[in-house]
MDAnalysis code that builds the backbone (N, CA, C; Angstrom):
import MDAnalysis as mda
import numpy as np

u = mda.Universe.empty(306, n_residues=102, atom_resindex=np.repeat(np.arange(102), 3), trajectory=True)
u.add_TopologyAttr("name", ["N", "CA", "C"] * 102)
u.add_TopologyAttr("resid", np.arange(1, 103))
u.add_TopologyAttr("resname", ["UNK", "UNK", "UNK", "UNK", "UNK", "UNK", "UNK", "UNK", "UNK", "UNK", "UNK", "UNK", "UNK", "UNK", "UNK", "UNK", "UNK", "UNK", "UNK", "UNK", "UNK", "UNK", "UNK", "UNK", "UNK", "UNK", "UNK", "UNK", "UNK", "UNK", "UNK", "UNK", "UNK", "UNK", "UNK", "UNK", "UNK", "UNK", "UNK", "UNK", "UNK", "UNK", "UNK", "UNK", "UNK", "UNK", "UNK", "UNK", "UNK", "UNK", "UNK", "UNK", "UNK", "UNK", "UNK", "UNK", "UNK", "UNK", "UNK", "UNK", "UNK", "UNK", "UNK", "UNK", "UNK", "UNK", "UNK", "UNK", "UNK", "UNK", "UNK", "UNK", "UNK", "UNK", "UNK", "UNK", "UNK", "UNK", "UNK", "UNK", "UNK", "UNK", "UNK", "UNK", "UNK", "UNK", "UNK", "UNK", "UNK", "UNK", "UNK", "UNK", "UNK", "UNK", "UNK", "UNK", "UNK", "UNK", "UNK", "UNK", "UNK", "UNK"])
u.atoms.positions = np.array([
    [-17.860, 9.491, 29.164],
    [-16.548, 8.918, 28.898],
    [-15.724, 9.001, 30.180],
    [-15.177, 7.799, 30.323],
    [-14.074, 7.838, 31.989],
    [-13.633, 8.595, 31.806],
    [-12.131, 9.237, 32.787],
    [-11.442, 10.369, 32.779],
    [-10.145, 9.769, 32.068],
    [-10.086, 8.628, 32.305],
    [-8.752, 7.316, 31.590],
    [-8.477, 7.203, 29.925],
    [-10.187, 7.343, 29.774],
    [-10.384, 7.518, 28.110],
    [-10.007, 8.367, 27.945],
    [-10.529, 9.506, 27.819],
    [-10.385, 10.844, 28.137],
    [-8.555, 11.658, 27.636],
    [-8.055, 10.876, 28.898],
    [-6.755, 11.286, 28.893],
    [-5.919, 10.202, 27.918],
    [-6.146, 9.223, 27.459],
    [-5.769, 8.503, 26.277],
    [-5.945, 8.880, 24.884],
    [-7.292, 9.528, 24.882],
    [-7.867, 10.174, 23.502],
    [-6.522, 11.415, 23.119],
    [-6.357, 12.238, 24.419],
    [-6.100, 13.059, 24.503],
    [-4.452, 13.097, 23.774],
    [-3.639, 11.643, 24.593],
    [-2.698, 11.543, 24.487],
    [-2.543, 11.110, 22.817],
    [-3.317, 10.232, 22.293],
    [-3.201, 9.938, 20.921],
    [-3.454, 11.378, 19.928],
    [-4.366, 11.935, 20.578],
    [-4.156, 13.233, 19.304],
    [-2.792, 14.095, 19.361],
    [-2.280, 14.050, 21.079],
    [-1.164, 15.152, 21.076],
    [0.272, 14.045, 20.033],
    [-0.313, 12.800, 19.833],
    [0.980, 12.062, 19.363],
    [0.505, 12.150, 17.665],
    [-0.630, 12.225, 17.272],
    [-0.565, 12.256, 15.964],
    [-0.017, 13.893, 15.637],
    [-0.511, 14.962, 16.399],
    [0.029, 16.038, 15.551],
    [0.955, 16.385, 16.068],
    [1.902, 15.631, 16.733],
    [3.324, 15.905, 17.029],
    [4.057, 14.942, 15.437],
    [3.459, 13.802, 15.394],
    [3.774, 12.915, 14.432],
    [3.936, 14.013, 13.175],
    [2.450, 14.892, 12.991],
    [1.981, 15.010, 11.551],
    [2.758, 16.823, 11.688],
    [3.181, 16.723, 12.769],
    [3.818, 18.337, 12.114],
    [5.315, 17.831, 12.032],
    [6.156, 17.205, 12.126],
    [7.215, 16.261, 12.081],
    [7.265, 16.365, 10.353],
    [6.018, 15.566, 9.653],
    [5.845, 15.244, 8.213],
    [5.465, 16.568, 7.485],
    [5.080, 17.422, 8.467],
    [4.459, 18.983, 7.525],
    [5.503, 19.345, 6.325],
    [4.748, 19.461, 5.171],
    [5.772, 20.618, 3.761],
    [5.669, 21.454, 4.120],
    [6.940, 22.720, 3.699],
    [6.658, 23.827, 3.716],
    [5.831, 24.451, 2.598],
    [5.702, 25.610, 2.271],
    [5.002, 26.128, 1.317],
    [6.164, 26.179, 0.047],
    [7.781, 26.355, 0.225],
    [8.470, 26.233, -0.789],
    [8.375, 24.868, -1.630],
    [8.390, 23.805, -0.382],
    [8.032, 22.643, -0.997],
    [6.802, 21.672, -1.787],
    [6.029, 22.630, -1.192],
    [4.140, 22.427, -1.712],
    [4.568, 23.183, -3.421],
    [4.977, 24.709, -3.743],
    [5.483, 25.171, -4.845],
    [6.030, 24.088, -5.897],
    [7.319, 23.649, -5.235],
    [7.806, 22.680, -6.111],
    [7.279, 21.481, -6.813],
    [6.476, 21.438, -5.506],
    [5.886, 19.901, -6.426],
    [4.613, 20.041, -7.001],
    [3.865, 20.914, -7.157],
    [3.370, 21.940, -8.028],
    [3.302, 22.437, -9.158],
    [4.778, 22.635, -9.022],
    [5.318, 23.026, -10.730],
    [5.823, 21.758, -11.196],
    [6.467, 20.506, -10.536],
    [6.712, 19.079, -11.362],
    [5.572, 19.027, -11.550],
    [3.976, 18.622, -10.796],
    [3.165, 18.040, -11.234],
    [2.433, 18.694, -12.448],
    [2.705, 20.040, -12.420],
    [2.188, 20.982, -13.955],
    [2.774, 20.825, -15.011],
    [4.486, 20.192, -15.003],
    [5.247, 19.847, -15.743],
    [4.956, 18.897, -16.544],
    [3.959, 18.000, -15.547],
    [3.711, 16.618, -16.227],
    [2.577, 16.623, -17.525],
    [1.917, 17.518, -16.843],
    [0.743, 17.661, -17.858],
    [1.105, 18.077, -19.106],
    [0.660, 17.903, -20.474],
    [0.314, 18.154, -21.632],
    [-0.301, 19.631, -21.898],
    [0.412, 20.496, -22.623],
    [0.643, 22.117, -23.155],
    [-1.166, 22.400, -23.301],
    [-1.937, 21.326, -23.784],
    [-3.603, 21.927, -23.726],
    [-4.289, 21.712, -22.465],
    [-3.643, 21.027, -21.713],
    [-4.327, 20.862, -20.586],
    [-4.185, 21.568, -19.486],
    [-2.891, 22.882, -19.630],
    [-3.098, 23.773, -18.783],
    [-3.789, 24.677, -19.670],
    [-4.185, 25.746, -18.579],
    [-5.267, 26.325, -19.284],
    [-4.657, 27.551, -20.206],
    [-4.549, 27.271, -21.018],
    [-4.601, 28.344, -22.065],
    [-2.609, 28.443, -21.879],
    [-1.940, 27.544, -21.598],
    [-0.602, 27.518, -22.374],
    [-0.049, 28.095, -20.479],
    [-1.165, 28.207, -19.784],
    [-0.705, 28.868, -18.895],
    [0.855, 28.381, -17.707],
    [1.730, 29.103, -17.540],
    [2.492, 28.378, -17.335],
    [2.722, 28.378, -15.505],
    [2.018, 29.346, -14.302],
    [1.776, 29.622, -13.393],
    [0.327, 29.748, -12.949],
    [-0.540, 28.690, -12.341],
    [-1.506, 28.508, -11.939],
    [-1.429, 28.467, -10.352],
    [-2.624, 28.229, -9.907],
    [-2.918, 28.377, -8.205],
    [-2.949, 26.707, -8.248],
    [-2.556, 26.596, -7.017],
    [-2.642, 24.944, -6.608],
    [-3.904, 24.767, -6.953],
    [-4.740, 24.817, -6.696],
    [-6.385, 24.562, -7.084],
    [-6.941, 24.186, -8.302],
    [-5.698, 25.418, -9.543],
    [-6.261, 25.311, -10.768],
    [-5.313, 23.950, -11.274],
    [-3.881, 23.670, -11.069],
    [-2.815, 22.410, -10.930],
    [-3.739, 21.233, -10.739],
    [-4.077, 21.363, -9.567],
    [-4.719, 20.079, -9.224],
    [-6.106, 19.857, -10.215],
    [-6.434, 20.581, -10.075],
    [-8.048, 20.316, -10.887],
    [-7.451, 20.327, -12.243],
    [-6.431, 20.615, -13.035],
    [-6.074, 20.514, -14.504],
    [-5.483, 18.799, -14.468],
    [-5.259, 18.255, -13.408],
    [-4.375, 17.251, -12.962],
    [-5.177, 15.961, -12.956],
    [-6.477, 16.490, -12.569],
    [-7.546, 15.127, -12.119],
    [-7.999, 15.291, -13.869],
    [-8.564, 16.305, -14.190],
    [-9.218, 16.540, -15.667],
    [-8.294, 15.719, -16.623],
    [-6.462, 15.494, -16.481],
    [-5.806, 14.769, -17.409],
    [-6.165, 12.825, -17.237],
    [-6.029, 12.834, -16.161],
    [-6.095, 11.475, -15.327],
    [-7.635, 11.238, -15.879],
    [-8.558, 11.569, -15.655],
    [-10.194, 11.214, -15.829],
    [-9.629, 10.921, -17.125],
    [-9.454, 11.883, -18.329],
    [-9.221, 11.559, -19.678],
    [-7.912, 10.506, -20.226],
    [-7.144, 10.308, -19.716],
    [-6.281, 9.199, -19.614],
    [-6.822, 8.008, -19.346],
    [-8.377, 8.055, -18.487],
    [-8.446, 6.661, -17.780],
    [-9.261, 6.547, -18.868],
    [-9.854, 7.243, -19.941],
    [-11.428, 7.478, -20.561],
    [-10.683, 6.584, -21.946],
    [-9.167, 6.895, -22.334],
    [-8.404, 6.327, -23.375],
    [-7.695, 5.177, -23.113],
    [-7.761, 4.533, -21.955],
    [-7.425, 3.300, -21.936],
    [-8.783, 2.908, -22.181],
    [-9.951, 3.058, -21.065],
    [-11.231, 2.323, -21.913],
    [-11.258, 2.007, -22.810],
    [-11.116, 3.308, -23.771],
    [-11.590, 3.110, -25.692],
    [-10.500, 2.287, -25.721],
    [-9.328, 2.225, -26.057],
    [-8.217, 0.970, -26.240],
    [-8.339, -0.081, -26.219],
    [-8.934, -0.387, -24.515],
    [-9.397, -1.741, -24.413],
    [-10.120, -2.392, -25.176],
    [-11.408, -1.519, -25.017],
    [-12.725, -2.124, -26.063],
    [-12.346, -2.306, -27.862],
    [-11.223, -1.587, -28.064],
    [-10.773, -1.731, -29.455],
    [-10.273, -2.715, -29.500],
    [-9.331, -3.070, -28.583],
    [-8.250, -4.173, -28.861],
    [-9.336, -5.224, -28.661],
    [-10.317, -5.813, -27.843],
    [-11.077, -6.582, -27.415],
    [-11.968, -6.670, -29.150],
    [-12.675, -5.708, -29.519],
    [-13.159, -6.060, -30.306],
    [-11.738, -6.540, -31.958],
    [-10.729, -6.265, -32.434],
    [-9.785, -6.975, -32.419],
    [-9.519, -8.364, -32.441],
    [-9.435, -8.803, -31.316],
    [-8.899, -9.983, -31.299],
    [-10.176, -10.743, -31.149],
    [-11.546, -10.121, -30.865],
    [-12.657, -11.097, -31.087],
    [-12.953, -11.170, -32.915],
    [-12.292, -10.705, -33.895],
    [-12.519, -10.436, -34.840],
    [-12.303, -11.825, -35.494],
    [-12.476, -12.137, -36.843],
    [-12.414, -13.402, -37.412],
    [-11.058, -12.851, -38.175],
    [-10.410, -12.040, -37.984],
    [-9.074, -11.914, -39.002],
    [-7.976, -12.228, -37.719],
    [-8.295, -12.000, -36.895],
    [-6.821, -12.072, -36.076],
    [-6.881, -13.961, -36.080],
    [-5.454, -14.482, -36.276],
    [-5.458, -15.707, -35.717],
    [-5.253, -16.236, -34.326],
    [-5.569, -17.387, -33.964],
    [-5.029, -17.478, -32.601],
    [-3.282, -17.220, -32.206],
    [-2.596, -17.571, -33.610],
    [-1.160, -17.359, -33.074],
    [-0.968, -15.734, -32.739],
    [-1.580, -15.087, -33.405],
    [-1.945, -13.746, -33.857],
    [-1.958, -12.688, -32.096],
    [-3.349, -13.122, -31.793],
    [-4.331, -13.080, -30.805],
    [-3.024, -13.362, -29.059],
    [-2.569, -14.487, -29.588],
    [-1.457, -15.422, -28.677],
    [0.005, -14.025, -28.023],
    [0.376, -13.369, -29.703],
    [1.046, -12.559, -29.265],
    [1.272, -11.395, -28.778],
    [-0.489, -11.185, -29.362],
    [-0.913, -9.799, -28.997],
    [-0.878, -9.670, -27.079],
    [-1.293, -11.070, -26.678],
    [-1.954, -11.426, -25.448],
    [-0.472, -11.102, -24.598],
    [0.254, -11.895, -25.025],
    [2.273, -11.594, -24.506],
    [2.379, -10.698, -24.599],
    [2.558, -9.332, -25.532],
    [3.210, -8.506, -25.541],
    [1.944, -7.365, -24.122],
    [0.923, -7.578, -23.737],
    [-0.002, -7.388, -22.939],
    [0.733, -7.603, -21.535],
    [1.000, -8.683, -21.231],
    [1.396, -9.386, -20.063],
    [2.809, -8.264, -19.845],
])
């Protein structure tokens, strides 16, 4: 590598972590949003009612809600789909279901 590269590489990393310590949280602020995002979750989905977890256990209780959130729109879909493919819904039926969708 030239010495030109070199000292360009060099200069772009000293500008990103001048950039990225600029954007750094503190740890009070990592806390806080921590406890909103534990807030958000649903009383069974922390573990055991728990009301102070480690970021680790937050986050991983956090993805476990989201996976199962995404798992109940699936089933929804495929319900409503089978639904309106049904011979009871009418098209006006079907029409409004489709609007209130949009």
């Amino acid at each position: 590598m030239s010495s030109s590269r070199r000292s360009r590489t060099r200069r772009a990393g000293s500008s990103l972590s001048s950039s990225s310590s600029s954007r750094s949280i503190s740890e009070d602020q990592i806390s806080e949003l921590l406890s909103k995002l534990q807030a958000l979750l649903p009383e069974s989905q922390t573990r055991n009612g728990a009301h102070r977890g480690s970021a680790a256990r937050v986050l991983q209780d956090t993805c476990s809600y989201i996976r199962s959130l995404h798992q109940e729109v699936d089933n929804l879909s495929e319900t409503l789909a089978e639904l309106l493919s049904s011979a009871d819904v009418t098209s006006d039926q079907a029409a409004i279901i489709r609007s209130l969708l949009m």
